[in-house]
C-alpha positions, 0 to 999 in steps of 0.5 A, spaced: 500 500 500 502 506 498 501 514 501 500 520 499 502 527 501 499 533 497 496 540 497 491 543 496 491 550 493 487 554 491 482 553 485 481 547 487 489 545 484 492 539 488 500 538 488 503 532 489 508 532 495 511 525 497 509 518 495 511 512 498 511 506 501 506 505 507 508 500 513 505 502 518 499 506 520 504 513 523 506 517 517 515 518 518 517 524 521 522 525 515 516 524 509 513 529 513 520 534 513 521 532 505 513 533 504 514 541 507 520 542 503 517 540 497 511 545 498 516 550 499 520 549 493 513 549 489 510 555 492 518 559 490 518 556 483 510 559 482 
């Protein structure tokens, strides 16, 4: 099974942050840190 983290942005627009593989039911620390910096570099690169 997989994860995903996204956005939503406005105008219903959906930014695919980090996907990867689920292997329990807490999300990592370090998908949450990569998932904020991804977010961060897109919203500088709009």
């Amino acid at each position: 099974m997989y994860k995903i983290l996204f956005a939503c942005l406005d105008n219903n627009k959906f930014v695919l942050l980090t996907c990867f593989i689920k292997k329990t039911q807490k999300t990592p620390k370090y998908e949450i840190i990569k998932a904020k910096k991804c977010l961060e570099d897109y919203m500088k690169r709009r």
